[in-house]
C-alpha positions in Angstrom: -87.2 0.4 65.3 -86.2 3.2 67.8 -86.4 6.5 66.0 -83.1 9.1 65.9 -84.5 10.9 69.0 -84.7 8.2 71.2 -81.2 7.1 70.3 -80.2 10.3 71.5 -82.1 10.0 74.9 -81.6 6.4 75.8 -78.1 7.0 76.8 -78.6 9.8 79.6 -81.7 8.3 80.4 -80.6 5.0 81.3 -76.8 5.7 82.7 -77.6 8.3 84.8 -80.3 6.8 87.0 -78.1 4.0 87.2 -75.3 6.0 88.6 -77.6 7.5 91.2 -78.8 4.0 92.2 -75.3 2.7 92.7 -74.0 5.8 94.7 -77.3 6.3 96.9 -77.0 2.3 97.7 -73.6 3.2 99.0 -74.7 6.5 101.1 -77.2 4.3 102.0 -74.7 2.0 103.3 -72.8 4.4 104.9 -75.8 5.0 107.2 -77.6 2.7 108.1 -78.1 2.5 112.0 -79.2 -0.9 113.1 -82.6 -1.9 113.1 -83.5 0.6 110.0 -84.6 -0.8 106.9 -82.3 -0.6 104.3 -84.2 -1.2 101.1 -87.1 1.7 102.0 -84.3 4.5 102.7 -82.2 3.3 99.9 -85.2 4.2 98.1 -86.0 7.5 98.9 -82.9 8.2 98.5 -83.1 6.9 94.9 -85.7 9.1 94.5 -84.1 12.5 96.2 -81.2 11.7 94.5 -83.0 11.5 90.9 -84.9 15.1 91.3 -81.0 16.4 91.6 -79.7 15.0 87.9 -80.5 18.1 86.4 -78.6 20.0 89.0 -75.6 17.3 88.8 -75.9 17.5 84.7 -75.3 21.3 84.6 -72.5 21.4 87.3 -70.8 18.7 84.9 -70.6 21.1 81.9 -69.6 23.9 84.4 -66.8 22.0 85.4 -66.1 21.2 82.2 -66.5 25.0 80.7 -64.2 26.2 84.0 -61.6 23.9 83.3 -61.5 24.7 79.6 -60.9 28.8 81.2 -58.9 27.9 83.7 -56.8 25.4 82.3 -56.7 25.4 78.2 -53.6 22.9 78.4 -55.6 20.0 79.4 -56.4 18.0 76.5 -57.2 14.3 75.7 -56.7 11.8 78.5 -55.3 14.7 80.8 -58.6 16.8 80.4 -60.8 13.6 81.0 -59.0 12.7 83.6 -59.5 16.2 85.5 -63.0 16.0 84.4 -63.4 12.7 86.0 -61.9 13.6 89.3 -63.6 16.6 90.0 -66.9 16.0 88.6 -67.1 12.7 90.9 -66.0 15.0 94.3 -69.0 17.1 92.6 -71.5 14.8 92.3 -70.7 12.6 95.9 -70.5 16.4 97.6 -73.6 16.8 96.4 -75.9 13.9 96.6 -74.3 13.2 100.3 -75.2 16.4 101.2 -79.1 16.1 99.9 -79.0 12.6 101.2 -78.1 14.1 104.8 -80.1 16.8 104.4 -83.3 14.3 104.2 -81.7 11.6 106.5 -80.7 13.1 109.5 -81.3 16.5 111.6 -79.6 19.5 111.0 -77.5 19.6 114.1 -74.2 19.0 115.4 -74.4 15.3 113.8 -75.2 16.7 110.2 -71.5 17.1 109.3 -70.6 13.5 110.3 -73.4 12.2 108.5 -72.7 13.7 105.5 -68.9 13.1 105.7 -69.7 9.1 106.4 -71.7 9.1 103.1 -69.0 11.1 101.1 -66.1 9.2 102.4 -67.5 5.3 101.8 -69.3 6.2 98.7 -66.2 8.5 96.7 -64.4 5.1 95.6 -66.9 4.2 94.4 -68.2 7.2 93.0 -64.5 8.1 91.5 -64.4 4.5 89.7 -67.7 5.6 88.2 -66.5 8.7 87.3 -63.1 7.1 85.8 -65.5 4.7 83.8 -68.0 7.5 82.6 -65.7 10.0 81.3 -62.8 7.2 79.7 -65.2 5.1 78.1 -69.0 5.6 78.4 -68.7 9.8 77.3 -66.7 8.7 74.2 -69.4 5.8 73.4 -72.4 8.1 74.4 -70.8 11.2 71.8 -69.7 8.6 69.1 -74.1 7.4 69.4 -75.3 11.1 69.0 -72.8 11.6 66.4 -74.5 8.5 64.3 -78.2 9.6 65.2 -77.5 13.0 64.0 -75.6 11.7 60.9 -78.6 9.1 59.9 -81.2 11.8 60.9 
């Protein structure tokens, strides 16, 4: 039986790298010149993309703590709607710009390269965000809140 800590964990631990495989897939994508093989970028990309969750985790509370300044109207759907929005544009900004940053020279060709793996990958990365904050945030809260309570 999984003990009260790891309930807490499991959640964060599981969705996140999940997100990161989905939106590095699609950067990946975005890419891919012909002839390079797809499955060995797509995963060092994984990989880059995975030392940057803890940088991507803390720029999600920021935006959440700046919003909460900037904005104290926002509440319910509103606020998570924001909050969804913004912290996607964060999170494809960033991980196509480490993504480019390891894929492709800094030169004049940088900015296309990045903007390629920004603009295919922010649908998806914006339904993501959508389904994270509407439905998996609540479900991921509502789990701690029972861990803690049985702890």
């Amino acid at each position: 039986m999984p003990t009260p800590v790891f309930k807490k964990l499991f959640p964060g631990i599981l969705i996140l790298p999940a997100v990161a495989l989905l939106l590095s897939a699609f950067m990946t994508w975005a890419n891919a010149h012909a002839g390079t093989p797809f499955l060995p970028t797509w995963a060092r990309n994984f990989a880059t993309s995975i030392v940057f969750l803890p940088v991507i985790l803390m720029g999600m509370v920021q935006i959440e703590m700046l919003l909460a300044r900037i904005a104290p109207q926002l509440r319910g759907n509103m606020l998570k709607l924001v909050v969804s929005l913004l912290g996607a544009m964060f999170i494809e900004s960033l991980l196509a710009a480490v993504i480019a940053v390891i894929s492709n020279p800094l030169d004049a060709s940088w900015f296309g390269f990045w903007w390629r793996a920004f603009s295919r990958s922010l649908p998806v990365g914006l339904l993501v965000g959508l389904f994270m904050g509407f439905y998996m945030k609540p479900k991921i809260e509502e789990m701690k809140a029972r861990a803690a309570a049985a702890a």
